[in-house]
SETORBA-886614 format. One record per residue (C-alpha): residue number from 1; residue in one letter; x, y, z. Coordinates in nm, 3 decimals. Layout:
N
+-----+----+---------+---------+---------+
|   i | aa |      xx |      yy |      zz |
+-----+----+---------+---------+---------+
| NUM |  a |       X |       Y |       Z |
...
+-----+----+---------+---------+---------+
//
This chain:
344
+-----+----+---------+---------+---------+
|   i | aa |      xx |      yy |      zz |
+-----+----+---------+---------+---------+
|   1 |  x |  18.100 | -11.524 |  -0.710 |
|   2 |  x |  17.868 | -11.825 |  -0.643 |
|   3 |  x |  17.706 | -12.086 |  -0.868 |
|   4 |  x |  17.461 | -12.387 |  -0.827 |
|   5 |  x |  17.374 | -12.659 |  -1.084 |
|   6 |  x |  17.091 | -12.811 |  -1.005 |
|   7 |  x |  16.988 | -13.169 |  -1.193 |
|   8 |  x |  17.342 | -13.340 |  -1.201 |
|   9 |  x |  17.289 | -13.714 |  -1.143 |
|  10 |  x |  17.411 | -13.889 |  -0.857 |
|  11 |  x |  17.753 | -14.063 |  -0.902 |
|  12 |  x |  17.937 | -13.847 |  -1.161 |
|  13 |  x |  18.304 | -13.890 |  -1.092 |
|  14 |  x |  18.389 | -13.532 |  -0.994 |
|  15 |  x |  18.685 | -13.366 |  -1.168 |
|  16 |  x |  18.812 | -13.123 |  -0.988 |
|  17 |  x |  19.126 | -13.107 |  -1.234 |
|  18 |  x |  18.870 | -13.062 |  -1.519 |
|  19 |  x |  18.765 | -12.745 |  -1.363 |
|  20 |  x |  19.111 | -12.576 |  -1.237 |
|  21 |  x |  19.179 | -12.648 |  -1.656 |
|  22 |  x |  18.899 | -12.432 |  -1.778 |
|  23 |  x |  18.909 | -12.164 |  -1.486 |
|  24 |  x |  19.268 | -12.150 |  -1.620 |
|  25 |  x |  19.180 | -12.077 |  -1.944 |
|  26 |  x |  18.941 | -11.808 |  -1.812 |
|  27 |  x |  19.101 | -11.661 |  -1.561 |
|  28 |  x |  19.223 | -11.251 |  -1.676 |
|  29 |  x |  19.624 | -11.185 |  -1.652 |
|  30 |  x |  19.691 | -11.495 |  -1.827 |
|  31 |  x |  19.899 | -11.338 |  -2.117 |
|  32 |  x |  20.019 | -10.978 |  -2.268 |
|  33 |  x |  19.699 | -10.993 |  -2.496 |
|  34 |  x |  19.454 | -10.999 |  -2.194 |
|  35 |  x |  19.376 | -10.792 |  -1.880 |
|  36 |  x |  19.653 | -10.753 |  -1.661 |
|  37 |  x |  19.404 | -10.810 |  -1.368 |
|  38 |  x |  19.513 | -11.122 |  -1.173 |
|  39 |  x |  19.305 | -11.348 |  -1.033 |
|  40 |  x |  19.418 | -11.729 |  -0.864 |
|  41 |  x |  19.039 | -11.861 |  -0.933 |
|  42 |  x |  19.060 | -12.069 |  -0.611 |
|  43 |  x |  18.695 | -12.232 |  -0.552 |
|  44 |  x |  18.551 | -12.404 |  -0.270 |
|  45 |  x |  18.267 | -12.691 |  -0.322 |
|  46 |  x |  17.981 | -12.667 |  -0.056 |
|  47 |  x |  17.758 | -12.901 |  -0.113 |
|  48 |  x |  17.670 | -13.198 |  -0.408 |
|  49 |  x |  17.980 | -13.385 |  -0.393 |
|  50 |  x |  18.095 | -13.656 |  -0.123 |
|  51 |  x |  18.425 | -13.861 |  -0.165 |
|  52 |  x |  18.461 | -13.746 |  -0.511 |
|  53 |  x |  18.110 | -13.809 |  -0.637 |
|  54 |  x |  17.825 | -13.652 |  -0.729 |
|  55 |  x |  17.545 | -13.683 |  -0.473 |
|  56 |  x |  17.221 | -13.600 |  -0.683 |
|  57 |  x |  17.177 | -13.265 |  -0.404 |
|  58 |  x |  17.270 | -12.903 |  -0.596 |
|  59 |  x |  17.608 | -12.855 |  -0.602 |
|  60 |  x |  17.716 | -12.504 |  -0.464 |
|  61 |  x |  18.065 | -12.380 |  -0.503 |
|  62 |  x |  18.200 | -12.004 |  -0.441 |
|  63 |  x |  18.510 | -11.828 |  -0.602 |
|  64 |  x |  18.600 | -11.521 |  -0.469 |
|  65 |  x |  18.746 | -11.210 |  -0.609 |
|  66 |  x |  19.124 | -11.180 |  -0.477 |
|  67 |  x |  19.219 | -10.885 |  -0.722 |
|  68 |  x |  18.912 | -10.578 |  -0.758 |
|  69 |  x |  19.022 | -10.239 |  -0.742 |
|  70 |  x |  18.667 | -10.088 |  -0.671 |
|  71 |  x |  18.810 |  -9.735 |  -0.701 |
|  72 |  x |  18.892 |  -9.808 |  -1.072 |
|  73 |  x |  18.526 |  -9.728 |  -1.112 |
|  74 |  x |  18.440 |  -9.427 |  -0.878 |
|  75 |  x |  18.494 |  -9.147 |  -1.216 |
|  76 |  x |  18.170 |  -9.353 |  -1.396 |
|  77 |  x |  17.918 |  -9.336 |  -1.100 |
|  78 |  x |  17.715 |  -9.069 |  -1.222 |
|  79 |  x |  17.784 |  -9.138 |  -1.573 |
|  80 |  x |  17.708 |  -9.399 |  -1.882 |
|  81 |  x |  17.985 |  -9.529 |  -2.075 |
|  82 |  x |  17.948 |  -9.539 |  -2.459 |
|  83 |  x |  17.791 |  -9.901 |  -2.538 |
|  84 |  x |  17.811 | -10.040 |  -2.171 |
|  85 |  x |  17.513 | -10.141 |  -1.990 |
|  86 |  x |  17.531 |  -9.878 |  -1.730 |
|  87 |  x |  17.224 |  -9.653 |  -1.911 |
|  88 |  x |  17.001 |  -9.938 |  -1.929 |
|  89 |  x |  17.058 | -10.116 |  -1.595 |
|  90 |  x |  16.976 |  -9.751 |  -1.439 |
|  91 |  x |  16.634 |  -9.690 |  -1.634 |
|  92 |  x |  16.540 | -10.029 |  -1.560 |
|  93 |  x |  16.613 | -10.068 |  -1.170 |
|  94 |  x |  16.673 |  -9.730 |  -1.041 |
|  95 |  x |  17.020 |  -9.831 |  -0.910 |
|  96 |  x |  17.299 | -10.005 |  -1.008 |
|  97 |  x |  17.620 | -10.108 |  -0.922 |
|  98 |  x |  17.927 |  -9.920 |  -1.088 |
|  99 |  x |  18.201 | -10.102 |  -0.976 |
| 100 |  x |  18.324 | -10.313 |  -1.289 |
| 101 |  x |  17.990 | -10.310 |  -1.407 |
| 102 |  x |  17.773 | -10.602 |  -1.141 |
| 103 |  x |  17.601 | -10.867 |  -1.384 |
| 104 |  x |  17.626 | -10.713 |  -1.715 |
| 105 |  x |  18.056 | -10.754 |  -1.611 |
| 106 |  x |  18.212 | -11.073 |  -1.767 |
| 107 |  x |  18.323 | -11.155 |  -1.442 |
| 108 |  x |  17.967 | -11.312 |  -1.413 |
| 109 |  x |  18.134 | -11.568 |  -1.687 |
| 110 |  x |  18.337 | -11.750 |  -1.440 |
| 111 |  x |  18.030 | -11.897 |  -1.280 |
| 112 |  x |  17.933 | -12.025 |  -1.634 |
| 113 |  x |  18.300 | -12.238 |  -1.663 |
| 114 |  x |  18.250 | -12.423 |  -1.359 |
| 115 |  x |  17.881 | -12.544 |  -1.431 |
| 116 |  x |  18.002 | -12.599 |  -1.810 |
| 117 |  x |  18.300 | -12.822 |  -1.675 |
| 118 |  x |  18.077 | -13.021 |  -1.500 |
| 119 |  x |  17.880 | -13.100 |  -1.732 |
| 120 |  x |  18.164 | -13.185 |  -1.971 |
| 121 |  x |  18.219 | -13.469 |  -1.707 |
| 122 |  x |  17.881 | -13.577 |  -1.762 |
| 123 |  x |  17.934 | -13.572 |  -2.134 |
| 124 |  x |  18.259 | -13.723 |  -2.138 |
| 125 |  x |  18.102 | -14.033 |  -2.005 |
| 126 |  x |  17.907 | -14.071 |  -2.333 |
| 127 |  x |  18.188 | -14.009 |  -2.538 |
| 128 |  x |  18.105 | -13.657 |  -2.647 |
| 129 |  x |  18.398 | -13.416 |  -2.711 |
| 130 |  x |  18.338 | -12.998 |  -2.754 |
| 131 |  x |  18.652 | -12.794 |  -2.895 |
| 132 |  x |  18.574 | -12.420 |  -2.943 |
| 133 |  x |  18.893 | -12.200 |  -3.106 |
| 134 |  x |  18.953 | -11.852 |  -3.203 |
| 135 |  x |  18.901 | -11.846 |  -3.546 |
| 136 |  x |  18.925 | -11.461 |  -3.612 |
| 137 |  x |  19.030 | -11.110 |  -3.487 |
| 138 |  x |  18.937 | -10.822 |  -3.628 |
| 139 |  x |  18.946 | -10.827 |  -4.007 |
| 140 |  x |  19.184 | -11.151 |  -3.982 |
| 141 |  x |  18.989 | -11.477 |  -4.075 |
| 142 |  x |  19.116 | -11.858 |  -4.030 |
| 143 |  x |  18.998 | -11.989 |  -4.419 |
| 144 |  x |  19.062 | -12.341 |  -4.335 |
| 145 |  x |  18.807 | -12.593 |  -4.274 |
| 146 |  x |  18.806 | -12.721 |  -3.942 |
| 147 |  x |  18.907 | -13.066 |  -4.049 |
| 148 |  x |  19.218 | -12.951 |  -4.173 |
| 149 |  x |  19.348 | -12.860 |  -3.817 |
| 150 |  x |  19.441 | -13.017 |  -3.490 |
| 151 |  x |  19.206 | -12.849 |  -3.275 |
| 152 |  x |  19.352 | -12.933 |  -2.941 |
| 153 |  x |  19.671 | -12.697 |  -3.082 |
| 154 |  x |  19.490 | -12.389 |  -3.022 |
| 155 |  x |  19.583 | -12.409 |  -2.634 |
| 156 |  x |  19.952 | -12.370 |  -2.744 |
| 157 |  x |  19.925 | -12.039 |  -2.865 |
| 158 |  x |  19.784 | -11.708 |  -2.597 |
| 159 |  x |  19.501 | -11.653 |  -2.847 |
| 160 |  x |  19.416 | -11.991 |  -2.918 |
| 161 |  x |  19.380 | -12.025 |  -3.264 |
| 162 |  x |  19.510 | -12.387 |  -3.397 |
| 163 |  x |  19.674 | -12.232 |  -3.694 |
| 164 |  x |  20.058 | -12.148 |  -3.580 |
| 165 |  x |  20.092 | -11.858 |  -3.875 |
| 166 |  x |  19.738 | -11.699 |  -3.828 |
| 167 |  x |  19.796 | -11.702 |  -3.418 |
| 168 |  x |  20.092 | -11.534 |  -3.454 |
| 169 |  x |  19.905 | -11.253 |  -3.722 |
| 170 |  x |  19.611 | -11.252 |  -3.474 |
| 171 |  x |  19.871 | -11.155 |  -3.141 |
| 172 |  x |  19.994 | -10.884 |  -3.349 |
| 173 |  x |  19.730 | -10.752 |  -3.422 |
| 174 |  x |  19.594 | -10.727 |  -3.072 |
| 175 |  x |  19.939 | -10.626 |  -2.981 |
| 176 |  x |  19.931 | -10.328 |  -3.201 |
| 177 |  x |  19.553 | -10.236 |  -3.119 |
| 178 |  x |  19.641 | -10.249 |  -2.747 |
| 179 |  x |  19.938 | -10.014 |  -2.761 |
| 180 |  x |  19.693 |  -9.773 |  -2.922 |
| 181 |  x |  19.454 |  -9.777 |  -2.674 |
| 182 |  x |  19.209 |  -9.926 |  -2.852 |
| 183 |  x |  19.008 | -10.296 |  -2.890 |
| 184 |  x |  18.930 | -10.528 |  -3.116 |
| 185 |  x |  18.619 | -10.772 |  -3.220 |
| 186 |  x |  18.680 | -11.129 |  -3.328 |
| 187 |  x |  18.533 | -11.498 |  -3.406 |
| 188 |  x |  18.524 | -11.821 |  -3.221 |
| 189 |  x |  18.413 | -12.130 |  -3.376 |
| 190 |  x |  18.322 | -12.460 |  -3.170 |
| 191 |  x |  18.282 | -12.819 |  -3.265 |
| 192 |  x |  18.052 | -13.083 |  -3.091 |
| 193 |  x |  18.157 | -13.442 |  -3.177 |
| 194 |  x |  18.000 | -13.830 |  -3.147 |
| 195 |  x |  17.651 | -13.604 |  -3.084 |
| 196 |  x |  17.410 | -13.935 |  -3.081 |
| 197 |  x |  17.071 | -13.866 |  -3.325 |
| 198 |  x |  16.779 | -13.727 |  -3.145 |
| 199 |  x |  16.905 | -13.395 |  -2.916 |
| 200 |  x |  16.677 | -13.133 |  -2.932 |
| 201 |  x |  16.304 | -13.055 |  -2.973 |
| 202 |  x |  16.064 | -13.007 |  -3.306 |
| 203 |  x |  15.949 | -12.687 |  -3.223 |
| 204 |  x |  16.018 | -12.382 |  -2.978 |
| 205 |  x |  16.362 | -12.540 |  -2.813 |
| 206 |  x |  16.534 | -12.656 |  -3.113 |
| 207 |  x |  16.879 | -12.756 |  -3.064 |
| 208 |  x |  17.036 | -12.465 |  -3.246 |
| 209 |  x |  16.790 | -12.221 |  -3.101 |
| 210 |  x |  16.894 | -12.330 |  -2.754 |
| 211 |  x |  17.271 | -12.313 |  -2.881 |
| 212 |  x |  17.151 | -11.983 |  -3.033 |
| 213 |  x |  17.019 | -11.841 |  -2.713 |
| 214 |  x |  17.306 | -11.957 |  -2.474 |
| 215 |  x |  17.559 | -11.806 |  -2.714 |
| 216 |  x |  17.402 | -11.446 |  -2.776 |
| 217 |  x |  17.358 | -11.467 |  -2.344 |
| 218 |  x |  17.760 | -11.408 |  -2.356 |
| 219 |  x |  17.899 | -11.060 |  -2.282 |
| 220 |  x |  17.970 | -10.874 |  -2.586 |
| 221 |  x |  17.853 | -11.128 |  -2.846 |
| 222 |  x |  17.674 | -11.002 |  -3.158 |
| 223 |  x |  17.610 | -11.273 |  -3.381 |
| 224 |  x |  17.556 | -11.698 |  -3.417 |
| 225 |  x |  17.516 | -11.879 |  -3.701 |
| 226 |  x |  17.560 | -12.233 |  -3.736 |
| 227 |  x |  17.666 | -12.472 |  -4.002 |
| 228 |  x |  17.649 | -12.318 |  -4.311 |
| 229 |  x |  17.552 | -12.022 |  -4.205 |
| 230 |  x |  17.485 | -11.657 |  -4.397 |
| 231 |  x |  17.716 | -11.819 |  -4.614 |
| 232 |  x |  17.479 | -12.115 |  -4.683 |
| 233 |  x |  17.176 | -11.847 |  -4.805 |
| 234 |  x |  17.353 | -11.778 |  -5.095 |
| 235 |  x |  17.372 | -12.096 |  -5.241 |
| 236 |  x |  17.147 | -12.329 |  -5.440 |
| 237 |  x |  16.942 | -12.658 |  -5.291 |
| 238 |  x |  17.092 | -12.852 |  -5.539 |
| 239 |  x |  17.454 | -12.734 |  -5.355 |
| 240 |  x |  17.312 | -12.697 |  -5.033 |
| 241 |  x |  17.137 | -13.023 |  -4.957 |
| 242 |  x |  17.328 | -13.259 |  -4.718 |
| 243 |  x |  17.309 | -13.615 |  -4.944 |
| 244 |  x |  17.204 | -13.877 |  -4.700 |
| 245 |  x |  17.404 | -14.250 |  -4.725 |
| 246 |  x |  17.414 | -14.558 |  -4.513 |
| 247 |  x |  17.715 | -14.817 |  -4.477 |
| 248 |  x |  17.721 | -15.120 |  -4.287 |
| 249 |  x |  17.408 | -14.988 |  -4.103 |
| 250 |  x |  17.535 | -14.600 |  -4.004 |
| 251 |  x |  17.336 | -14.340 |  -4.150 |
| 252 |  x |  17.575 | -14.032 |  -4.225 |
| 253 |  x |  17.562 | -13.760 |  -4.459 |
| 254 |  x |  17.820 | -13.664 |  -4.777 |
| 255 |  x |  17.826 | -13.309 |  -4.690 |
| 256 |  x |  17.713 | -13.107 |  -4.320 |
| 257 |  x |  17.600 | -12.790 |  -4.425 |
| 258 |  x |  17.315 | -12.890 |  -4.147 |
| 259 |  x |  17.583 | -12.844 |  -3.874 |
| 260 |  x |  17.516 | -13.150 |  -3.725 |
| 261 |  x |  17.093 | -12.981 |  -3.681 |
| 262 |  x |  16.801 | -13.089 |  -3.891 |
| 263 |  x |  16.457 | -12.985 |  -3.800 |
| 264 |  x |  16.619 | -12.874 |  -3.473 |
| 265 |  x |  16.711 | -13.186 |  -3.372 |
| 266 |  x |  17.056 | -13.358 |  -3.381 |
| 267 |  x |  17.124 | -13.589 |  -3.651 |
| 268 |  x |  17.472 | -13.764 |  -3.544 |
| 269 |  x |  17.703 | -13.575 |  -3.757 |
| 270 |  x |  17.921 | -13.309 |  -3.608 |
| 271 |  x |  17.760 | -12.970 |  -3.496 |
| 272 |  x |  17.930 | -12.659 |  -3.535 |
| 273 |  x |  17.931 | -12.288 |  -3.515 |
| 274 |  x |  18.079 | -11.941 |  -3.486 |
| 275 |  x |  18.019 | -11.681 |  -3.226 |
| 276 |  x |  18.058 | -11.319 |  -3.309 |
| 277 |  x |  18.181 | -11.073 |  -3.012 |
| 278 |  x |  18.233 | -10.706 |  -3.040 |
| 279 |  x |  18.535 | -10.501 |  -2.984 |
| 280 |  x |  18.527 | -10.438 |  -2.592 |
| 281 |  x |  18.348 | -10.113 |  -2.483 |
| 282 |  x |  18.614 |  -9.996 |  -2.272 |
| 283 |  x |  18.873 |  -9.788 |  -2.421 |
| 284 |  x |  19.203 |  -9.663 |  -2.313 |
| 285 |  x |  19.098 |  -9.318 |  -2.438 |
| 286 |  x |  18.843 |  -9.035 |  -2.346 |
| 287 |  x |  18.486 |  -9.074 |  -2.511 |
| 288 |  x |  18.204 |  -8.818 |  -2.521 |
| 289 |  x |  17.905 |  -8.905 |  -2.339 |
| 290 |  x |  17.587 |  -8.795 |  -2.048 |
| 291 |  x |  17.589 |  -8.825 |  -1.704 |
| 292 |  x |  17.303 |  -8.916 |  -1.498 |
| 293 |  x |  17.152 |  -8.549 |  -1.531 |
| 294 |  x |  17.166 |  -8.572 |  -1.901 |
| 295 |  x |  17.470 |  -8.316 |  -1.935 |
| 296 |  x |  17.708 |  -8.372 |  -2.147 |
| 297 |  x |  18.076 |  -8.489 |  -2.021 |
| 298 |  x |  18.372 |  -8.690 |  -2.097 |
| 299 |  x |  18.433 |  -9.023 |  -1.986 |
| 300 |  x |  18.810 |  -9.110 |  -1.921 |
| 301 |  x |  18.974 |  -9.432 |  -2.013 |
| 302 |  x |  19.061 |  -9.634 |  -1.699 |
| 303 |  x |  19.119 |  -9.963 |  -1.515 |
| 304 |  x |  19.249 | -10.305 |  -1.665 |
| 305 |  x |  19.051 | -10.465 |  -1.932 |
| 306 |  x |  19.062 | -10.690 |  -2.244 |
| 307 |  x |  19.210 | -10.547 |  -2.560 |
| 308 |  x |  19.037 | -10.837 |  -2.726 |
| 309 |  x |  18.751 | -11.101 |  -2.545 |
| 310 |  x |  18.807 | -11.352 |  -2.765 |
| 311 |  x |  19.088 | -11.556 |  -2.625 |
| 312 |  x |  18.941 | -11.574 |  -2.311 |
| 313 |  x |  18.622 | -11.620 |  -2.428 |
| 314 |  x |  18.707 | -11.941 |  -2.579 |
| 315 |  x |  18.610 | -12.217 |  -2.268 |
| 316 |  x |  18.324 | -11.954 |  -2.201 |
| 317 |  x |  18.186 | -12.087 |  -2.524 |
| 318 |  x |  18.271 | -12.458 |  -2.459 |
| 319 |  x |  18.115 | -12.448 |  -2.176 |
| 320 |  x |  17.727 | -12.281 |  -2.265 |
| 321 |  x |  17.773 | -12.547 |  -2.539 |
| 322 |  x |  17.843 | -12.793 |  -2.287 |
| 323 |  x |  17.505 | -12.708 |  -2.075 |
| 324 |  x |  17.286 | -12.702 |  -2.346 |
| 325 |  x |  17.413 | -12.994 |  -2.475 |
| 326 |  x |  17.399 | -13.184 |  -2.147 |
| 327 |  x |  17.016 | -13.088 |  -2.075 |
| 328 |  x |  16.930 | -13.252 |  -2.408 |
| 329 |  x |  17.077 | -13.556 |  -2.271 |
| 330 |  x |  16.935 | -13.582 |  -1.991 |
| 331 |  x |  16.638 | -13.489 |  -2.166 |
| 332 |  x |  16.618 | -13.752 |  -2.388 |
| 333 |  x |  16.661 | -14.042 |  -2.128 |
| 334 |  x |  16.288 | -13.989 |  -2.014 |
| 335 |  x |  16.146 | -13.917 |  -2.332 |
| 336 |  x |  16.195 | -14.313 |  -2.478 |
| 337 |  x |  15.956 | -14.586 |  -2.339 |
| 338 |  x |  16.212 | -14.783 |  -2.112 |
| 339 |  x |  16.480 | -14.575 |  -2.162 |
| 340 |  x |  16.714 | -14.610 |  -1.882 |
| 341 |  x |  17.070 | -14.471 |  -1.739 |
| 342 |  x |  17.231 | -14.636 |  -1.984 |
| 343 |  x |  17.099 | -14.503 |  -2.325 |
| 344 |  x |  17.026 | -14.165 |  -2.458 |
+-----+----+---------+---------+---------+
//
């Protein structure tokens, strides 16, 4: 696999540590709730980075794939599995590649960590912090406000969920669904603090659009709603409307039903959302379906995959989050009359 992110500045202290971290959180085989495919996620930098700086020149980096078992795949070449891409990707392109399923594969994901680590290092300088967690699996939902928790707990648990008693419920539950041969859908939410006022754009790229987009872009993901949500449609204006106050000069609001968004720009409060993914597609159990003639046949349940996305899935979201969030910065530094390097 091979990325390049073009547009970092020049002289971004480059973490290297930052990005083992979220590859490690990534990476399949990590626990018994995940694939059992194992992969070291080893990358090389190319080009972009000099004495551990940034350069302002695109940095390149490669990871390759250590542990593919292409022959996992050979019984779906001339057929389409159930809800998998493999029936579209054919009708559009003629061809495509059936070994673990080429670009519409979450593999493609890993690619998306290392560009969304760096630009956490970019963010980091202005003091912006992004915590995503599972916050449901299957019909299990965490109730409590985000506030409530210690969001940097969710790493001590395999399914990363900052609630100790609703982790354990969740691992079970993927446990049990796993044994079965089956999968499981779930939730992750994600938090963007110190956000200064003025990310985003009035009209087409909004900031929650652009969140929006970057978040339904993820394998398997169904739904994105931010602050308040479907939740926030059934309630009145006079419940719903995010009181404005000022102290000591610092505009804030009483409530953030806004997640942190109004009129698609940011409005220094903290943004948040939740990401819907479906259960994964591939089951450990035969499925009716057509081959590539049309004729009906059976598709067998094979290879090593996720009984559940979610956990994984977790610095996947940080780190779209991360990118959109980033270009906004940089964004706004040439959109102020004598805005420079220093300001956003």
């Amino acid at each position: 696999m091979g990325v390049i992110i073009d547009g970092c500045p020049a002289g971004l202290k480059f973490d290297t540590e930052l990005i083992k971290k979220d590859l490690e959180r990534r990476k399949p085989g990590q626990s018994r709730i995940t694939t059992g495919r194992q992969e070291d996620e080893e990358f090389d930098v190319h080009s972009g980075v000099f004495e551990g700086l940034t350069t302002g020149a695109p940095i390149g980096i490669t990871i390759r794939n250590k542990d593919q078992k292409s022959k996992d795949y050979s019984h779906i070449a001339e057929t389409f599995r159930p809800s998998h891409a493999d029936f579209t990707y054919q009708t559009k392109y003629g061809v495509r590649d059936f070994r673990g399923g080429g670009r519409s594969s979450a593999r493609e994901t890993v690619n998306w960590v290392i560009g969304g680590a760096i630009a956490k290092m970019l963010l980091h300088e202005y003091g912006m912090e992004i915590q995503a967690f599972v916050s449901g699996v299957g019909e299990l939902e965490l109730e409590k406000d985000y506030k409530e928790l210690d969001l940097s707990s969710a790493e001590e648990n395999i399914v990363r969920c900052p609630d100790p008693d609703m982790a354990e419920k969740m691992i079970e539950h993927i446990s049990k669904i796993k044994k079965g041969g089956d999968t499981v859908g779930g939730r992750i939410s994600c938090v963007i603090r110190n956000t200064p006022v003025g990310l985003g754009e009035p009209v087409f790229n909004k900031l929650h659009a652009s969140l929006g987009q970057a978040m339904l872009s993820i394998n398997a993901v169904k739904g994105f709603e931010y602050g308040s949500g479907f939740a926030g449609s059934m309630m009145k204006g006079s419940e719903h409307n995010d009181i404005i106050t000022s102290s000591k000069g610092t505009v804030s609001t009483s409530t953030n039903y806004s997640g942190g968004i109004q009129g698609g720009i940011s409005n220094g409060e903290d943004i948040y959302f939740r990401v819907a993914f479906k259960p994964v597609a591939t089951l450990m159990k035969d499925q009716e379906s057509i081959d590539v003639k049309g004729n009906k046949t059976t598709v067998q349940g094979k290879g090593r995959h996720d009984p559940c996305v979610v956990p994984r899935a977790v610095p996947i979201v940080e780190a779209l989050a991360a990118l959109v969030i980033c270009d906004f910065v940089l964004l706004s530094q040439s959109t102020k009359l004598g805005a420079s390097s220093d300001s956003i």
